[in-house]
N, C-alpha and C positions, 0 to 999 in steps of 0.2 A: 501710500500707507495702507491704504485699504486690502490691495493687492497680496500686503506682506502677512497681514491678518487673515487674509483667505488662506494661505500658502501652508501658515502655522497651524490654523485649523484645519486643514484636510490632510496636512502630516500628522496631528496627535490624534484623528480619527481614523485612520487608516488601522491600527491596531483593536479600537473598538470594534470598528463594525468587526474583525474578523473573530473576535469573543461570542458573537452571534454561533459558532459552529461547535464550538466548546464544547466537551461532552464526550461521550463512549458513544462508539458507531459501533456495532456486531454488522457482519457480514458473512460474505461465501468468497472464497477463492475458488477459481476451476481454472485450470488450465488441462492443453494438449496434454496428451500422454507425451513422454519421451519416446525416440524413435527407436527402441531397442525391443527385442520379442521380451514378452511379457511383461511390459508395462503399459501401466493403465491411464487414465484423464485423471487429473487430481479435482476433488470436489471437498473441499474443506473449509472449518470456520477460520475467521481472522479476526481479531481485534482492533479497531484504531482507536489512538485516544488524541484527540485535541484539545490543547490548552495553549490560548496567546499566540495566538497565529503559527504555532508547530504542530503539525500529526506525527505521532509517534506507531509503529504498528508493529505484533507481535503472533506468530502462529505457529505450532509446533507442526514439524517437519514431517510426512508420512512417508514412508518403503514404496516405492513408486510400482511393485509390481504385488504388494498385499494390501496395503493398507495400514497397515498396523504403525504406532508411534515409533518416530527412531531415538527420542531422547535428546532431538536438535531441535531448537527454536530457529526459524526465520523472523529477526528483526528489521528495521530501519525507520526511517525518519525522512520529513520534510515539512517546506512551507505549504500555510493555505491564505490562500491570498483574501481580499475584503467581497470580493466577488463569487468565494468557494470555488475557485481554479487549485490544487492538488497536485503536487510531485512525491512519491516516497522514494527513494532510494534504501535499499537493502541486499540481504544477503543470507546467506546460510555456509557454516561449516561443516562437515562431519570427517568420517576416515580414509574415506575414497573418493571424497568430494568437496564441490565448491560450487556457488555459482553466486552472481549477483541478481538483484532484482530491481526492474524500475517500474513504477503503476504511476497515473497522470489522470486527471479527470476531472468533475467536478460534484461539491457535496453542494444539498439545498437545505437550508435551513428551513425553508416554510414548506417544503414537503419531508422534510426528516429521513432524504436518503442523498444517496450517490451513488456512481458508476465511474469503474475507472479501468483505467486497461493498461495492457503493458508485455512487455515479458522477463522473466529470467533467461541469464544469459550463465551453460552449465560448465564447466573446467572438470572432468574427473578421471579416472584411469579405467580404459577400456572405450565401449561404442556411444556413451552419450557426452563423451567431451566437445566439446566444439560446440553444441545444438541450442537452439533457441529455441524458448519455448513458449508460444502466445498463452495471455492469460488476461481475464477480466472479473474484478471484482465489483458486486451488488453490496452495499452498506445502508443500514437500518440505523437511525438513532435511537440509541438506550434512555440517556440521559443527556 
């Protein structure tokens, strides 16, 4: 009986603890540059928001060889575990392109960041199809 009580409780606390992370995280994305002449390392902000054991993340897309916005959001989503362990899965579209993106790491609640890494994997027409592209994000909590 007791067993079944412990069992029950550390099922319905499995989602509190992970309420501990809850909140707006700002950070940095940077990745490689792509392998094509004239592009650059990307160094930009990101948004995560977690709420009930989901991160949700959102960054608008820069011109890999100016800088400048292209009017595409990179979104996706994932769990965060009770322990602040993190997977996002994502992606971006635009006109000549695709790529997915996966980031994994872990956020700390008593120090109000996380690191996480990963890469986009690019699909597009011409020399940066195929390419992987390593990348690691630093996250700050907002809220």
């Amino acid at each position: 009986m007791r067993s079944i009580l412990v069992l029950v409780l550390s099922l319905c606390a499995g989602p509190a603890l992970a309420q501990g992370f809850d909140g707006t995280w700002n950070g940095r994305l940077r990745c490689d540059a792509l392998n094509q002449p004239g592009q650059r390392p990307l160094d930009t902000a990101i948004l995560v928001t977690v709420a009930n054991g989901r991160a949700t993340f959102r960054r608008t897309v820069l011109n890999p060889a100016d800088g400048s916005p292209t009017g595409i959001v990179e979104v996706g989503e994932g769990p965060v575990g009770t322990d602040g362990s993190v997977t996002l899965e994502g992606g971006a579209n635009g006109p000549r392109y695709t790529y997915t993106s996966r980031y994994a790491g872990r956020l700390s609640a008593a120090r109000g960041s996380g690191q996480l890494s990963g890469a986009q994997d690019w699909a597009a027409t011409g020399a940066v199809s195929g390419q992987r592209r390593p990348c690691t994000i630093g996250l700050r909590r907002a809220s």
